[in-house]
N, C-alpha and C positions, 0 to 999 in steps of 0.2 A: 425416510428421507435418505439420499443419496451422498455420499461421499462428496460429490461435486457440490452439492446442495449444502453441506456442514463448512465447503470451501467458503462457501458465499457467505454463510454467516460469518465466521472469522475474518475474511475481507474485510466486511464493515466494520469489524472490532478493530482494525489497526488503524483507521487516525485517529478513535478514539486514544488508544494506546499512545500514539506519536502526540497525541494533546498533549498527555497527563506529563509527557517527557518535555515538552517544551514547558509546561506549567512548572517542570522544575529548574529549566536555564531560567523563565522569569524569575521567578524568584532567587535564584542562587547570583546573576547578573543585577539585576534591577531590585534586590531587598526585598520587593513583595509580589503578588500577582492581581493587578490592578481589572477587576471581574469587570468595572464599569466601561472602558477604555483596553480593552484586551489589543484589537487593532493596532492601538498607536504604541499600546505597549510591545508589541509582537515588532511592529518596525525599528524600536530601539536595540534590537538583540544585536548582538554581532559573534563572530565565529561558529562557535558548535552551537548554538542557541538559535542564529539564521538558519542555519542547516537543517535545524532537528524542525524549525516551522517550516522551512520548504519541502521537505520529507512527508510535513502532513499534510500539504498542500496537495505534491505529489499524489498520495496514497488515495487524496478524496479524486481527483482527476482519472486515476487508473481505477478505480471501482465502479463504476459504471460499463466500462468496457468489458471487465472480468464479469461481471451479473449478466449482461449481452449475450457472452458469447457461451456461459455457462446454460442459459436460458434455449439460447437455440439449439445448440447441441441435443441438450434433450428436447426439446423439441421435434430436431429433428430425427428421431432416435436412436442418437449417436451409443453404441455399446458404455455402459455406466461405469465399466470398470478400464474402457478409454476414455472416458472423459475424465472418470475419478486423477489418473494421474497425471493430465496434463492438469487438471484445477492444484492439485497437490505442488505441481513444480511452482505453477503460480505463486501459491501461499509460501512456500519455501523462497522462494526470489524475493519478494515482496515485504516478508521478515528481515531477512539480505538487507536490504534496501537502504531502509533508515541509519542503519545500525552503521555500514559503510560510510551513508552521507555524512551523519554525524562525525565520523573520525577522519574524514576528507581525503577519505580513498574513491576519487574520482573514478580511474578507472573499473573498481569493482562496482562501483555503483551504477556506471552506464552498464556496465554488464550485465546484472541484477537487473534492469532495467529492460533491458534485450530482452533476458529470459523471457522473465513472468508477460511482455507482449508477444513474446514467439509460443507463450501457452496458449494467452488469447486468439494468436490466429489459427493455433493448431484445431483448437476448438471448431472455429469459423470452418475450416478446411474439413477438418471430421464432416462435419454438417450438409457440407453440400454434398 
């Protein structure tokens, strides 16, 4: 499996990851973490707790674009070890990401943000 390929699996781990982190503003804000009603629980959060669920929300939005554009690259048989580190910058941005929103450094966050879609289209571009 490819380097870009181990990107993609890690990809998917991180709104896992950003769950388990808003699974502790619920609870640390709201006393408990209500598994039946998570939704409504999730819309009660406020400051770093809104943050850390828009961040996974984020993360699940941007995952499909990063598997895309990883998929076609090799596909199109983009060299593995150009693709390997634009998916790397990706995963590096993308860690970035939450960890910014959550402490409400706007602008590193849209930056982070930039990045890891200027991986994705580097990808795209490789390709053609």
């Amino acid at each position: 499996m490819t380097v870009a390929f181990w990107c993609v699996f890690i990809a998917c781990l991180l709104p896992v990851v950003s769950a388990w982190v808003c699974g502790y503003f619920r609870a640390k804000q709201l006393g408990n973490i209500d598994n039946k009603h998570p939704r409504a629980q999730y819309a009660q959060l406020e400051g770093a707790g809104a943050r850390a669920y828009a961040a996974q929300q984020n993360a699940w939005e941007a995952l499909p674009v990063f598997i895309a554009a990883v998929l076609v690259a090799h596909l199109a048989g983009v060299a593995p070890e150009r693709a390997a580190l634009a998916a790397e910058i990706f995963i590096a941005a993308r860690i970035l990401y939450p960890i910014f929103y959550i402490a409400n450094k706007d602008i590193l966050r849209s930056l982070s943000f930039l990045v890891g879609m200027g991986a994705c289209i580097s990808l795209f571009v490789m390709a053609a």
